[in-house]
C-alpha positions in Angstrom: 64.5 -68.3 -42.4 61.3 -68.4 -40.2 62.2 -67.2 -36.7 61.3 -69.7 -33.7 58.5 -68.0 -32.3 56.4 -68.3 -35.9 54.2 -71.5 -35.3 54.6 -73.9 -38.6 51.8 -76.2 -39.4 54.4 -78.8 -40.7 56.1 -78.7 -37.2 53.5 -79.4 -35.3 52.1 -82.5 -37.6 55.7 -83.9 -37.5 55.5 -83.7 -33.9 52.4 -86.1 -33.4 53.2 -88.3 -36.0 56.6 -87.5 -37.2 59.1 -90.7 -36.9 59.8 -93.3 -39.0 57.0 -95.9 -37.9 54.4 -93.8 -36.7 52.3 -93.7 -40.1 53.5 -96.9 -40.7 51.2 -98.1 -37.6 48.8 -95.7 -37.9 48.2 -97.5 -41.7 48.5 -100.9 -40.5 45.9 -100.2 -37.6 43.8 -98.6 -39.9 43.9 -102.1 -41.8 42.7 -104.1 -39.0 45.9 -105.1 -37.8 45.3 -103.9 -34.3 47.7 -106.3 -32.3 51.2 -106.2 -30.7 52.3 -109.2 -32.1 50.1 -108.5 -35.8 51.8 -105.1 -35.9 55.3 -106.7 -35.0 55.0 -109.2 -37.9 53.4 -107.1 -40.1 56.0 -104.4 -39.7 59.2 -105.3 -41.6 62.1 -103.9 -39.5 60.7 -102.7 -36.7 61.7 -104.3 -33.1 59.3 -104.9 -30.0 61.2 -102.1 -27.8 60.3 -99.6 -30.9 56.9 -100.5 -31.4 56.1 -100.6 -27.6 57.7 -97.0 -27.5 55.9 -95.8 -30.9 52.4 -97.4 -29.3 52.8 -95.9 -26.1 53.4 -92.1 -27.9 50.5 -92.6 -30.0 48.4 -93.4 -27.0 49.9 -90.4 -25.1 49.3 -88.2 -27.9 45.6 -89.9 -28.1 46.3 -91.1 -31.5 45.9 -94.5 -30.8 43.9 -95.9 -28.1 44.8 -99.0 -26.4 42.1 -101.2 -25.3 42.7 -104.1 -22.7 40.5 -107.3 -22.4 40.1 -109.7 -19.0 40.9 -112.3 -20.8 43.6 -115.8 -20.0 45.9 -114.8 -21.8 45.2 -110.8 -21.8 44.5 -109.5 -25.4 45.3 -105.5 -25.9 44.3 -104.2 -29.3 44.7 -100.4 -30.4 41.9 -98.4 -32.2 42.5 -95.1 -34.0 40.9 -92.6 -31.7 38.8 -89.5 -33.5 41.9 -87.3 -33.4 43.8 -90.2 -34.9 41.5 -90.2 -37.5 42.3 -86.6 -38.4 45.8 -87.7 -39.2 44.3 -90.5 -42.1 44.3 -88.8 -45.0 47.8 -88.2 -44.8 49.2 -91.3 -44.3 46.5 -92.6 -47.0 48.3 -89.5 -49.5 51.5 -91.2 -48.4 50.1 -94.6 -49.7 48.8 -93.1 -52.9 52.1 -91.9 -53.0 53.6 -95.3 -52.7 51.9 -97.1 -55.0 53.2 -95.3 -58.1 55.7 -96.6 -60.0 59.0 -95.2 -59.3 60.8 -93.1 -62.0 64.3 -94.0 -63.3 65.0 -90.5 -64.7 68.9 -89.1 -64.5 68.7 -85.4 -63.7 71.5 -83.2 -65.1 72.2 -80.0 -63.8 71.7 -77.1 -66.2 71.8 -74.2 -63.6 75.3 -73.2 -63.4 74.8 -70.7 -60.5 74.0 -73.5 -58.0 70.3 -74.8 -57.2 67.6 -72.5 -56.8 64.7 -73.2 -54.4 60.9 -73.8 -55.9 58.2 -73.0 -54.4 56.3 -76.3 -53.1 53.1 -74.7 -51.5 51.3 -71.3 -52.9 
């Protein structure tokens, strides 16, 4: 087990875009949808006190950038800022991901001795 004061990459990505709807705005942004009430439609789930929170962390984070016009009725949109863009390839791994077909496989157990952890990164 890694002691606390060893820094983990992982960590440190989870931190900045690490909850449930974070790369799920970050995507839809990246798509054009760049407005409160877009996002809120085109978010299935999520509520307006969540995405207000999630958009103001991104902005804190400088993720997202939130852009406000002088306009009657005022029009915000949100832009992916150059360190936001550093975080696209992946959410765009997680839609690659995505679109693969689910497998339907059963898995039977064959190790008697209890699981046994494998390696996921070299």
């Amino acid at each position: 087990m890694n002691k606390p004061s060893e820094y983990c990459p992982v960590t440190a990505c989870m931190e900045e875009i690490g909850s449930k709807w974070k790369p799920i705005i970050l995507f839809r942004v990246s798509m054009g949808i760049n407005r409160f009430s877009t996002l809120l439609k085109n978010i299935e789930g999520i509520n307006k006190q969540m995405l207000s929170k999630q958009l103001k962390e991104l902005e804190k984070s400088q993720i997202l950038e939130r852009k406000m016009y002088a306009e009657i009725p005022p029009r915000v949109e949100y832009t992916i800022t150059a360190k936001g863009k550093t975080f696209m390839p992946v959410v765009q791994a997680m839609k690659k991901w995505g679109q693969k077909p689910t497998e339907k496989t059963s898995v039977k157990k064959t190790d008697t001795q209890g699981d046994q952890q494998l390696p996921l990164f070299g």
